[in-house]
Wavefront OBJ file of the C-alpha trace (Angstrom):
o trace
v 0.000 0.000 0.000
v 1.149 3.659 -0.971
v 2.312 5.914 2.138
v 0.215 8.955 2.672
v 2.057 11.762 3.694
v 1.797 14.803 2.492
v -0.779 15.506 -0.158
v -0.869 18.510 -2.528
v -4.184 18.156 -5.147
v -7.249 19.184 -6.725
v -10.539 18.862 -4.826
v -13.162 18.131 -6.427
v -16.877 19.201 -4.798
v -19.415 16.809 -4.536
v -21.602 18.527 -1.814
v -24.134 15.524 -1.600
v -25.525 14.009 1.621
v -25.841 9.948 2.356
v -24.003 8.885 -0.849
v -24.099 5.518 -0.581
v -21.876 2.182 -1.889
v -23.484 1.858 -4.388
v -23.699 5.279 -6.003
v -20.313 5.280 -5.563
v -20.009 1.613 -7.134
v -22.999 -0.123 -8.756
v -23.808 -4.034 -7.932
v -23.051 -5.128 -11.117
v -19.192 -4.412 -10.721
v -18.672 -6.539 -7.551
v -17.649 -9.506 -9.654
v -14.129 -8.889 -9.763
v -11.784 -9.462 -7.036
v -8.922 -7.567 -8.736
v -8.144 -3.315 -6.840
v -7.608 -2.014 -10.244
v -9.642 -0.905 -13.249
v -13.157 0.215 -11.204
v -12.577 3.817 -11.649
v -13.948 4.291 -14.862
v -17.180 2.989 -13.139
v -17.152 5.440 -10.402
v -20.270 7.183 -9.555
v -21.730 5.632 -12.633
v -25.604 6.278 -12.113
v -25.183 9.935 -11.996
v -21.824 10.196 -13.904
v -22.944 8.829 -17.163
v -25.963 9.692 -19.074
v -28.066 6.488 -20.096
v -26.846 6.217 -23.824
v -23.443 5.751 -21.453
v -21.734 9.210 -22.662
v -20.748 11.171 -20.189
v -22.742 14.185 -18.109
v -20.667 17.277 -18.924
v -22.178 18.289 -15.344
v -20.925 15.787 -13.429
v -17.881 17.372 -11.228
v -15.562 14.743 -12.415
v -16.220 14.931 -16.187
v -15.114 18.476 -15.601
v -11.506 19.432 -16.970
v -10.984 21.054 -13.492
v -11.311 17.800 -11.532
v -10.365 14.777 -13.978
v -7.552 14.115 -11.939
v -8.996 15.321 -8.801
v -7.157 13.486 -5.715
v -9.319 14.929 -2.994
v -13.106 14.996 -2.751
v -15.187 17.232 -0.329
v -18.589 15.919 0.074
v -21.376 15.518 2.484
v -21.939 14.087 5.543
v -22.276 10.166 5.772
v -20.452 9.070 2.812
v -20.008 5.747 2.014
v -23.947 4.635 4.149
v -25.429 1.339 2.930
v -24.296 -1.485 1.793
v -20.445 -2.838 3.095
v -17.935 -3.000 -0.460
v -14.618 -2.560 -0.368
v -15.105 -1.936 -4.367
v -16.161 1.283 -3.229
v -13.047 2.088 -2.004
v -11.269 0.517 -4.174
v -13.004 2.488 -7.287
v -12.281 5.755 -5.427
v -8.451 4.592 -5.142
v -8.345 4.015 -9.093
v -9.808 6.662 -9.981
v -6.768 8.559 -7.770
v -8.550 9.817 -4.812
v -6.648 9.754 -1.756
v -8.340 11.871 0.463
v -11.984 12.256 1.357
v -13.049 15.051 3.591
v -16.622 14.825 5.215
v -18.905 16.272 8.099
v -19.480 12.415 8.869
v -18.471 8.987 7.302
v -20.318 5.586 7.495
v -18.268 3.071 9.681
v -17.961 0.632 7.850
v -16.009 2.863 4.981
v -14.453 4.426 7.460
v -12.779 1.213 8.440
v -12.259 0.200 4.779
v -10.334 3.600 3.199
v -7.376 3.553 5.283
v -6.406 0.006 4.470
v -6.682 1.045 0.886
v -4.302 4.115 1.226
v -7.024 6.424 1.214
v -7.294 8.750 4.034
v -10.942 10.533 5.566
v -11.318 13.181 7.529
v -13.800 14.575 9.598
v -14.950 17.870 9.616
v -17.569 20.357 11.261
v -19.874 21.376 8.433
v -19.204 24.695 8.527
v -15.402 24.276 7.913
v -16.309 21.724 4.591
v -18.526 24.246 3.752
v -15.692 26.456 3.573
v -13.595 23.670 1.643
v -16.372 23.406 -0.748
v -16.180 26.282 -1.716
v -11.988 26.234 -2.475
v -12.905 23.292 -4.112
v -15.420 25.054 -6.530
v -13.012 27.114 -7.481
v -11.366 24.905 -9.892
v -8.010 23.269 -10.227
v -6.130 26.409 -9.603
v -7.386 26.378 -5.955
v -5.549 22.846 -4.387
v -5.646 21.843 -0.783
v -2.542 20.384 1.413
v -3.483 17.625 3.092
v -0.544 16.725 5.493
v -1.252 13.708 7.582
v 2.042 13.681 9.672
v 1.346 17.558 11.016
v -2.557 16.553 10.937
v -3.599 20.119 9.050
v -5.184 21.222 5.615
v -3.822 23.898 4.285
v -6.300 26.242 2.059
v -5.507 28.026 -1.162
v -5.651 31.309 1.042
v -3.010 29.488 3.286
v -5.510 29.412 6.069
v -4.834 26.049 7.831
v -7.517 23.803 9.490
v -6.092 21.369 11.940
v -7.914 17.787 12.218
v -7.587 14.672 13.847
v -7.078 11.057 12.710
v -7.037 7.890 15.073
v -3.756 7.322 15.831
v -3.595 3.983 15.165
v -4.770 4.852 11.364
v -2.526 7.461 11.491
v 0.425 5.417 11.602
v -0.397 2.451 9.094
v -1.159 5.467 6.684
v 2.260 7.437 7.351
v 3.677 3.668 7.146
v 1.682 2.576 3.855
v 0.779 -0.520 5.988
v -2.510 -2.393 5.279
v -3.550 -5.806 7.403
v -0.976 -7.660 5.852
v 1.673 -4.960 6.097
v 0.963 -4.655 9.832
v 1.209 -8.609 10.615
v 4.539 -8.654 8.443
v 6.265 -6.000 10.772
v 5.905 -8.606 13.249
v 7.827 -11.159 11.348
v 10.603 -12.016 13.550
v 8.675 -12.632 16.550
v 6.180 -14.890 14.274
v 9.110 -16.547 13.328
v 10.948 -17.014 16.607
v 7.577 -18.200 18.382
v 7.118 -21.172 15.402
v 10.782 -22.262 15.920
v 10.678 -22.597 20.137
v 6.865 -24.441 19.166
v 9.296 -26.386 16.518
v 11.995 -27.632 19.317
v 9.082 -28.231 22.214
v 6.265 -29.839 19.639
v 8.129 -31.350 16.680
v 5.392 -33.707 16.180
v 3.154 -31.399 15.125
v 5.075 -30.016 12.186
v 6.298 -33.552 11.155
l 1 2 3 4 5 6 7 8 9 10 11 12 13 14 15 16 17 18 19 20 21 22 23 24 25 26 27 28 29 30 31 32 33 34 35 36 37 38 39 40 41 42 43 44 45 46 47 48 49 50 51 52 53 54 55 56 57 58 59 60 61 62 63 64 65 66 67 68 69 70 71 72 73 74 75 76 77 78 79 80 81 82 83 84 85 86 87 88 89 90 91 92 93 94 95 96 97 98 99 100 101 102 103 104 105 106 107 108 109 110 111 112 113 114 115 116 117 118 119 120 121 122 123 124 125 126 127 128 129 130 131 132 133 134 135 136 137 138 139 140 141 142 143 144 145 146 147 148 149 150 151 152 153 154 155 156 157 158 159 160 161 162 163 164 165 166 167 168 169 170 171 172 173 174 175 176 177 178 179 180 181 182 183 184 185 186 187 188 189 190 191 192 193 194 195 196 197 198 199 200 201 202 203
């Protein structure tokens, strides 16, 4: 998994409340197992017309925010249904950062060990981020996760806080596996003294 740092990007504005799994991922996309190659299927019920071309209105059709990194959106993102693909089509499409009055727990849980990093916010300060955000890709945020602070376009900053725990497997780039690997040599050390007092068992 990627580190997150430090985080300089484009924010794109998507000031809706409850989005849900699956208007950020439809159903139908589930099937694969594979992290890569859902972001063209992000937000597909309201980013694509139904002949399948693309709403010009949709914030990320927009020239300003095709490679947005950071979206600013409403308060319990992510409600409904538990997919990782909805994290996972975020990722790919190259968000790293969500910012929100109030996430759903169970993305909450799932973002970080993707690499992607949310933060909570009083709605009156995303207001105010919303509204760098409309201004296009010539207004970027600074999101940096070690000093815990966003830093505006005006180069107000806006502290925030971030479990500490999540903190560090995000500085780290450490997801489950990542975590259980830094513990290696003691995993390794424990099967050899079960080795010498149980060799039976690994006969």
């Amino acid at each position: 998994m990627d580190k997150f740092t430090k985080l300089t990007g484009v924010a794109a504005p998507l000031p809706l409340i409850n989005v849900d799994t699956d208007k950020i991922i439809p159903a139908r996309f589930l099937k694969t197992i594979k992290r890569t190659g859902l972001g063209p299927s992000l937000f597909e019920a309201i980013r694509y017309k139904k002949d399948g071309s693309e709403d010009p209105d949709f914030v990320l059709n927009k020239p300003a925010y095709r490679k947005a990194q950071i979206l600013v959106t409403g308060t319990n993102f992510g409600c409904g249904s538990s997919r990782e693909h909805a994290v996972w089509a975020l990722l790919d499409f190259g968000i790293r950062c969500v910012i929100a009055p109030e996430f759903a727990d169970i993305f909450h849980n799932n973002a970080p060990k993707n690499g992607i990093l949310c933060i909570k916010l009083p709605q009156n300060i995303v207001d105010e981020l919303t509204k760098d955000a409309e201004k296009g890709e010539n207004a970027r945020l600074t999101v940096d996760l070690d000093a815990q602070e966003i830093t505006r376009p005006n180069g107000e900053k806006v502290p925030f806080k971030v479990d500490p725990f999540v903190r560090h497997c995000l500085l780290n780039g450490l997801d489950d596996i990542g975590l259980t690997l830094e513990k290696a040599p003691a995993i390794t050390s424990f099967e050899d003294a079960q080795k010498a007092k149980t060799p039976w068992l690994f006969a």
